[in-house]
N, C-alpha and C positions, 0 to 999 in steps of 0.2 A: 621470586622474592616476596616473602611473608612476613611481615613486622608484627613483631609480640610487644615490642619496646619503641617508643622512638624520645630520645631526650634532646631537649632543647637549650640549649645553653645560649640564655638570653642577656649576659652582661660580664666581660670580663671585673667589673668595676665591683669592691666592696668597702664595706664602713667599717670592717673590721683589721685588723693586722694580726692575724694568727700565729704564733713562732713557729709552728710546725708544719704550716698550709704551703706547699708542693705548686699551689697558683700564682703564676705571676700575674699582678693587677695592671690594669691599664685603664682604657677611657671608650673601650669598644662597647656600640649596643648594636644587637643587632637588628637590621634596617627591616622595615614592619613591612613594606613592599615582598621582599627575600621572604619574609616570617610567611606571607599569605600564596605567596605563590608554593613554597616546599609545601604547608600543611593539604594545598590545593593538588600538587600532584601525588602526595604519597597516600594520600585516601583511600584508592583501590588495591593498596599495597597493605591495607592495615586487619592484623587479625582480625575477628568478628567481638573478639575481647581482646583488647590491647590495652598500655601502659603508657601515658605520656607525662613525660617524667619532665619540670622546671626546674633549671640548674645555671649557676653564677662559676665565680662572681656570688654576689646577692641575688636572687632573682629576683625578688621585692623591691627591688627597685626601679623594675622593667614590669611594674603591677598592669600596667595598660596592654603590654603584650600578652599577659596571660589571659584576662580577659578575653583580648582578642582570639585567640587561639580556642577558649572554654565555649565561645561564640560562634566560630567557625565550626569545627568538631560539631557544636550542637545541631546545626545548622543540616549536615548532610547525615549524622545520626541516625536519623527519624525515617529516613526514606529506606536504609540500607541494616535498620539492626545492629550498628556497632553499638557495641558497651564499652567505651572508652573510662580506664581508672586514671587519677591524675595524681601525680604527687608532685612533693614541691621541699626542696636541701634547704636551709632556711639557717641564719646564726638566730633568728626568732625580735631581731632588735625592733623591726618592722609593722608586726603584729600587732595593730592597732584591731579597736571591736569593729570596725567595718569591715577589715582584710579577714577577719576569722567571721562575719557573718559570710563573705563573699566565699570564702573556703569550704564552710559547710553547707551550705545552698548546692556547691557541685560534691559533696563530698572527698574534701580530699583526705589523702594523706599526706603526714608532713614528718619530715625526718629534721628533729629538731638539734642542730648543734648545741653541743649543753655537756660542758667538762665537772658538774659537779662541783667539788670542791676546790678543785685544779683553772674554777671556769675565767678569776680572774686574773689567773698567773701567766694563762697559753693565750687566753683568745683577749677578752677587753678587759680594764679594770672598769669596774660600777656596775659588769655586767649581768655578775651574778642574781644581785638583788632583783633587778629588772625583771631575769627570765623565772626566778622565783615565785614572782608575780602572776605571769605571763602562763605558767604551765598549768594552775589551776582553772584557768578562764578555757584553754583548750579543751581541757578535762570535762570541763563543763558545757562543751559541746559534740554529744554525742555519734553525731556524725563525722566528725572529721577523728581519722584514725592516726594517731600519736606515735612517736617512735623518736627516740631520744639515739645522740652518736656521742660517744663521749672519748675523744680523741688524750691518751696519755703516752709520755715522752720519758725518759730516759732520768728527768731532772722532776714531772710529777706521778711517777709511778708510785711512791708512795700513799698520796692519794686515792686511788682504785678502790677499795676495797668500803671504805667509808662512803664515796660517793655513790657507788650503784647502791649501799642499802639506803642513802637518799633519795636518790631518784625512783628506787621500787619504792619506798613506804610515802612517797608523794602519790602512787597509783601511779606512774604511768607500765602502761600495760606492755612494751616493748622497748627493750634495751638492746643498744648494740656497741660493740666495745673494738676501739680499732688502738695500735702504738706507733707512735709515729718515727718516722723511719729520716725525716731529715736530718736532725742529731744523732752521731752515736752511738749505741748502748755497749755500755760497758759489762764484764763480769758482773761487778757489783749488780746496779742496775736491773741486770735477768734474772742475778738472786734475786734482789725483792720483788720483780715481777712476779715470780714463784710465789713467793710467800703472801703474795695480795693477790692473787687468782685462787689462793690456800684459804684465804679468809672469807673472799665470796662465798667460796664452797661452802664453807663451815655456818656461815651466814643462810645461804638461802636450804640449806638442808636443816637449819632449827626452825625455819617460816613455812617452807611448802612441805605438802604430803606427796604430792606429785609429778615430776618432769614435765609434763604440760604445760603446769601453771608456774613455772618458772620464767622470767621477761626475758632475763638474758639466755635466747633462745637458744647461740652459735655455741653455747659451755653447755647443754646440753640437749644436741643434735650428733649424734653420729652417721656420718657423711657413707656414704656405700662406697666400695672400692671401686675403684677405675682409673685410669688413668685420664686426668684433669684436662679440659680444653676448654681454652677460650671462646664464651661464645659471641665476641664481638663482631658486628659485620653479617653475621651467620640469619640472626633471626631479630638485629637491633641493630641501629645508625643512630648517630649523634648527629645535630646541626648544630655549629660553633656559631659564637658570634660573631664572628669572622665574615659568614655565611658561606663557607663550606664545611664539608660530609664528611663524618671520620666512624669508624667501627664501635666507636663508645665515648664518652667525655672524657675520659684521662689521655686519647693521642693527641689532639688538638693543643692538649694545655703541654704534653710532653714535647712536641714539634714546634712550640711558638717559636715564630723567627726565623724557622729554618725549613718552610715548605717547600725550597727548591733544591735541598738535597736529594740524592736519589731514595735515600733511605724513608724521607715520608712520602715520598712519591707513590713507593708501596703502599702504603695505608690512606692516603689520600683519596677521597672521591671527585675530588674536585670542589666544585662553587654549584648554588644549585640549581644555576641555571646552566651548568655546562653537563653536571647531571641527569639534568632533563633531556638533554637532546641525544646523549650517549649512556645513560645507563645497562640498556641492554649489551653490549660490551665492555663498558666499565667495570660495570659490578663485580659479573663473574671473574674479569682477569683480576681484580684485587683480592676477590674473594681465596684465589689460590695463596696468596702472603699471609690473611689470616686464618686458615685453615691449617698453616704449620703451627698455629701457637697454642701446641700443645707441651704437656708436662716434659714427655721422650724427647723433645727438642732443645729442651732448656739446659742448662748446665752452673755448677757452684764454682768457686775455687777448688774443691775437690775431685772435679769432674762429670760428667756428664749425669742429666738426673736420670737418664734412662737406666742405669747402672744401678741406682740403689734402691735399697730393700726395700722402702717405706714409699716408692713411687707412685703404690694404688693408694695411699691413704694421704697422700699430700697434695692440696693445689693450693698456689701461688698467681696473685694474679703479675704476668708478665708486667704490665706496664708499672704498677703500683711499686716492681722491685727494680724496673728500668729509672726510676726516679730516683734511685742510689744508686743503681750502678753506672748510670749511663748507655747503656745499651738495651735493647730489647731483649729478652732471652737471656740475660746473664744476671744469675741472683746472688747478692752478696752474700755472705758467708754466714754475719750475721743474722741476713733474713732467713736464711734456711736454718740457722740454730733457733731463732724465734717461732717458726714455724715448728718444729719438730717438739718446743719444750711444750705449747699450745696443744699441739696432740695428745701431747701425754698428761698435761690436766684436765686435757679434757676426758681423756678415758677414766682419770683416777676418779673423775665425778662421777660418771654414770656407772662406776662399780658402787663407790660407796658411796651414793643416794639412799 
């Protein structure tokens, strides 16, 4: 067991109420005892450059745990040569100038939630103004490395196309664009989805000369053929706030409530101290449950995805479509027409750039 990844999910609890967030909130943090003994046994598990990634909930809210964690990490460091990268999911409400001195001192990264022009309709009202504020102060600390998620829904997809040329012509340097899947989308809806991934287009091919410098990196990246796998579990573990183990941060929040069915049992590692005592058997017998979560395994209404054409150029992450469909491995219909329209904007950009 080699960890390139390990993310920490330090508060189910946030200030915000998202209409499209997939998390259910509660009042769990996780207990700093748990926090110090996991970070203390998976050290000799941790690549020589690894990713430790802070995730809510808020994670700003559990500021004292990160600390701890940036302390600890630093702490055994020194002796062993790890380059430990940090980042940090953030709605950004938090972000006071102490918290972004404390961020740049370790360098982080932060992936900042931030809906654009959509920001007060999905996530808070008054919010917008604030992170308006908020994203130039970032900007202007060169160390910490920026990256904006701008989450659009079915009801502000009209939106899209105005807001990323806001959020590029603010400078931030990395954009990333996700649809949210809790509501619906209808016909309609996919149309204008089309028509405002049409505008981007048209948008950043009158601004850039090169694909490179383009922020919205995933509209133009073409992905290599393969067939798509999961790499949860494989080379990256999650700790909930719960304080146990799961393959990535979307089982824990997919399984809340219901760890004694057999079905998260699979993906389950346990607590981490029953981890610690049985890992060397644990691991690998869960590891065989997610080693099938592959693309060939999964299937639509239509039938199985192993079956169709476009199976080397498509992944889907299972869990993110098991949060509509209710199952692990079953992608709704929808998701696989979203997916497939995504494809094909995204080819028509990097033809005509």
């Amino acid at each position: 067991m080699e960890l390139s990844s390990l993310t920490i999910i330090l508060t189910d609890q946030c200030n915000f109420d998202c209409a499209y967030c997939y998390q259910k909130k509660g009042r769990q943090r996780l207990d700093s005892g748990v926090l110090t003994r996991a970070v203390r046994f998976f050290r000799p598990f941790l690549a020589r450059e690894c990713f430790i990634d802070f995730y809510g909930g808020e994670p700003l809210l559990a500021l004292a745990e990160i600390q701890q964690v940036v302390e600890q990490v630093a702490d055994f460091s020194k002796n062993r040569r790890l380059k430990a990268h940090y980042s940090l999911t953030t709605n950004g409400s938090l972000l006071s100038d102490e918290t972004l001195g404390f961020l740049e001192e370790h360098e982080f990264s932060v992936l900042l939630s931030f809906d654009g022009l959509a920001q007060d309709i999905s996530r808070k009202k008054g919010s917008f103004d604030f992170l308006m504020a908020v994203i130039p102060k970032i900007l202007a600390r060169p160390r910490i490395s920026l990256e904006t998620n701008s989450v659009f829904t079915s009801e502000t997809i009209s939106y899209l196309s105005r807001s990323i040329e806001l959020i590029d012509r603010m400078g931030v340097p990395k954009i990333s664009v996700a649809f949210g899947q809790k509501r619906p989308w209808t016909s309609s809806s996919l149309l204008r989805q089309k028509k405002e991934i049409a505008l981007a287009r048209r948008y950043f091919r009158s601004r850039y000369q090169a694909l490179k410098d383009i922020p919205w990196a995933s509209l133009s990246e073409q992905p290599e053929k393969a067939i798509y796998c999961c790499a949860a579990g494989r080379n990256k573990l999650a700790l909930a706030a719960d304080g146990t183990l799961w393959g990535c941060f979307l089982f824990p929040q997919f399984f809340r409530g219901s760890k004694g069915v057999r079905a998260a049992q699979k993906y389950c590692f346990g607590s981490v101290d029953e981890f610690i005592k049985n890992h060397r058997t644990v691991y690998p017998r869960l590891m065989e449950h997610y080693a099938a979560l592959c693309m060939d395994n999964f299937s639509t209404p239509h039938g199985p995805c192993a079956m169709c054409d476009e199976i080397e150029d498509c992944w889907i992450c299972p869990l993110a479509a098991a949060m509509v469909s209710g199952k692990i491995g079953r992608i709704p219909a929808l998701v696989c027409g979203g997916a497939r329209q995504w494809r094909k904007e995204t080819k028509r950009f990097l033809e005509r750039f």
